[in-house]
KEFI-851296 format. One record per residue: x, y, z of N, C-alpha, C in turn. Coordinates in pm, whole numbers, plus 50000, padded with zeros to 5 digits. Each point is the difference from the previous one (the first is absolute). Example, Ala and Ser with C-alpha at 12.3 -4.5 7.8 and 13.67 -1.06 7.14 Angstrom:
<nodes>
513194943150780499115011950000500905012050000 499655010549928500825011950006499235010950073 
</nodes>
This chain:
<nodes>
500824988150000499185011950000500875012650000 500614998450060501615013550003500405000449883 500684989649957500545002249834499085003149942 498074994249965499645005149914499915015950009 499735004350122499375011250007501035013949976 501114993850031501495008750005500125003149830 500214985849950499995003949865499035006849911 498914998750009498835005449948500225021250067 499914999050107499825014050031501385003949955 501534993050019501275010349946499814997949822 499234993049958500114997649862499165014349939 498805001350111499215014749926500805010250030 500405003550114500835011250032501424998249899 500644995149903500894999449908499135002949863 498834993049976499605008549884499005006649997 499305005350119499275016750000500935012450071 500735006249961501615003250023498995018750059 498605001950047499955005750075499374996950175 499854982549979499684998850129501774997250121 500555006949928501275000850079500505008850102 498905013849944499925007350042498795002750111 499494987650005498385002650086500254993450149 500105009550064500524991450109498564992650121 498754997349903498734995150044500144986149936 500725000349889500314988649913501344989550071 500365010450073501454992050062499074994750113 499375003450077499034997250121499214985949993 499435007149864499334986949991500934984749997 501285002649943500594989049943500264995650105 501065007350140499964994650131498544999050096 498974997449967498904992650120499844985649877 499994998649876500054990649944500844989649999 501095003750020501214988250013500174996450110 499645007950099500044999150136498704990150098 499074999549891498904995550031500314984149917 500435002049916500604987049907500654991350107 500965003150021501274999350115499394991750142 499175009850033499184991450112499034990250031 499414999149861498764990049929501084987350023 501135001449901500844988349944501014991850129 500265012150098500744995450087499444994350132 498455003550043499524996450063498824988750022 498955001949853499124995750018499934987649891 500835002949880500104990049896501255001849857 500264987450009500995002749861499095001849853 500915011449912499344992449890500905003749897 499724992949852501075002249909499685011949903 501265001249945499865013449942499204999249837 499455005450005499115005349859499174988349967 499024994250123499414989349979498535009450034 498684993649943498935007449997499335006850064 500294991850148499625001850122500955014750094 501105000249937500575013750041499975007049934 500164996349834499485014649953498455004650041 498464995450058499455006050055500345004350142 500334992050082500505009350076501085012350016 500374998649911500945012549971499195011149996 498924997249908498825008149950499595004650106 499364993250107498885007450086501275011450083 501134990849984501105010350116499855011349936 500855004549884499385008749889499315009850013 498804991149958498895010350004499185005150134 500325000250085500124998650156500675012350043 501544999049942500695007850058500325013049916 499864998549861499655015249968498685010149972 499354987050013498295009550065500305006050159 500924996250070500225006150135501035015749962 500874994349936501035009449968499535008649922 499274997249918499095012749880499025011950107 499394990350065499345005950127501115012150088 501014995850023500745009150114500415009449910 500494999249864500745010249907498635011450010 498414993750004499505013849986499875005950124 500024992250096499655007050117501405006950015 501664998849961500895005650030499645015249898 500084996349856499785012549949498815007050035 498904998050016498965007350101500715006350070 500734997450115500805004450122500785012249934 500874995049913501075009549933499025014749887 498754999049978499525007749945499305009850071 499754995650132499455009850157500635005049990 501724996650044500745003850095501235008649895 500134998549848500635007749920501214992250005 500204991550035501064989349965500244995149889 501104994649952500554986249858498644993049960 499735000449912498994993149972500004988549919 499444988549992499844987949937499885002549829 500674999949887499315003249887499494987949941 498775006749932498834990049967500434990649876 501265000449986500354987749876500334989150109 500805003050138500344987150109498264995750052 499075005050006498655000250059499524990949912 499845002849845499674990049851500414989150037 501434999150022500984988049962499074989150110 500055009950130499534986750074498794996250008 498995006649927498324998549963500444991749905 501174995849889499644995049894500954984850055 500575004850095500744980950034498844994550081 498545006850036499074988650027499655009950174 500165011549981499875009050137499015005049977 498924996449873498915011350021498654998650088 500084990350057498924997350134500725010350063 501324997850047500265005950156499675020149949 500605004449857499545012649949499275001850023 498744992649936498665007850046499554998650113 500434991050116499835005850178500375013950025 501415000449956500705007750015499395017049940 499274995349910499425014749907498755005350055 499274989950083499035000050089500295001950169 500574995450039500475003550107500605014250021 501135001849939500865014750008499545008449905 498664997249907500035008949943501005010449906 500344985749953501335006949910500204996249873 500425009849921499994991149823498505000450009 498645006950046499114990849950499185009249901 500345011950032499495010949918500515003649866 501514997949961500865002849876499564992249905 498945006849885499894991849909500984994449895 501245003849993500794993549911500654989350079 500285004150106500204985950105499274988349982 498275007050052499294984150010499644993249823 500455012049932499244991949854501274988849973 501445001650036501154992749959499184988350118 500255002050089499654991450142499004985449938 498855009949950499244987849955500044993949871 500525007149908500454996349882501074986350061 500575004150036501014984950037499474993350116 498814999350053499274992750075499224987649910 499525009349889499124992449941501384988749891 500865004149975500864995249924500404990050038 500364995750126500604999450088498954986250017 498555001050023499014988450006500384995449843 500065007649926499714991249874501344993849982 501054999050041500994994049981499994987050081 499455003450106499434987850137499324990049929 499065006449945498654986049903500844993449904 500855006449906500764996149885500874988650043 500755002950110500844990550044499184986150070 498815001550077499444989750014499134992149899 499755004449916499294997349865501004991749931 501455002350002501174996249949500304985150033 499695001950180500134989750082499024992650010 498864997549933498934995249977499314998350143 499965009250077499665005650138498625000849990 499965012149916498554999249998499404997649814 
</nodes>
């Protein structure tokens, strides 16, 4: 579960050459491996890139940057009160589009943030909806559904 997950997350961060710079993207990668780490060392072995870990990889995943997508708005919220560094909304995309857009739209509802900018939310949902249709395609692929 470590190797898969190590390789998979350092493999995106080598070819999306701006999540290098996202340090919500680095976050996420340490509660994932770390969570890998403790699954594998405590509760069960398992082998690498076998079916059963690549979903669990998944739920870790998608778990942990719906949390992390979540704190980036409540941090830039914070930083937009208070006139601080602010989060820019291409690192905010990136992590709505690696599978963070549940924790976004808590986050856009809760803090009330991003929720008013219409060029924001039209990109937002434009790659929401994209984003499902790529979901169906691939299970359609997989004769899923």
């Amino acid at each position: 579960m470590v190797i898969t997950s190590t390789v998979i997350l350092m493999g995106l961060l080598l070819l999306i050459a701006p999540l290098r710079k996202n340090n919500f993207y680095m976050l996420h990668i340490g509660i994932v491996i770390l969570a890998a780490y403790y699954m594998e060392n405590n509760l069960f072995t398992v082998t690498p890139f076998h079916p059963k870990t690549l979903l669990l990889f998944l739920v870790f995943h998608l778990t942990s940057i719906n949390f992390v997508t979540f704190i980036a708005y409540g941090v830039d919220k914070r930083a937009a009160q208070t006139g601080n560094w602010r989060i820019s909304e291409n690192n905010l995309h990136t992590l709505e589009f690696l599978g963070g857009w549940a924790g976004a739209l808590l986050g856009q509802k809760l803090f009330h943030h991003k929720s008013k900018k219409k060029s924001y939310q039209t990109f937002f949902w434009l790659m929401f909806f994209f984003e499902i249709g790529l979901i169906f395609v691939i299970l359609k692929f997989l004769k899923i559904i």
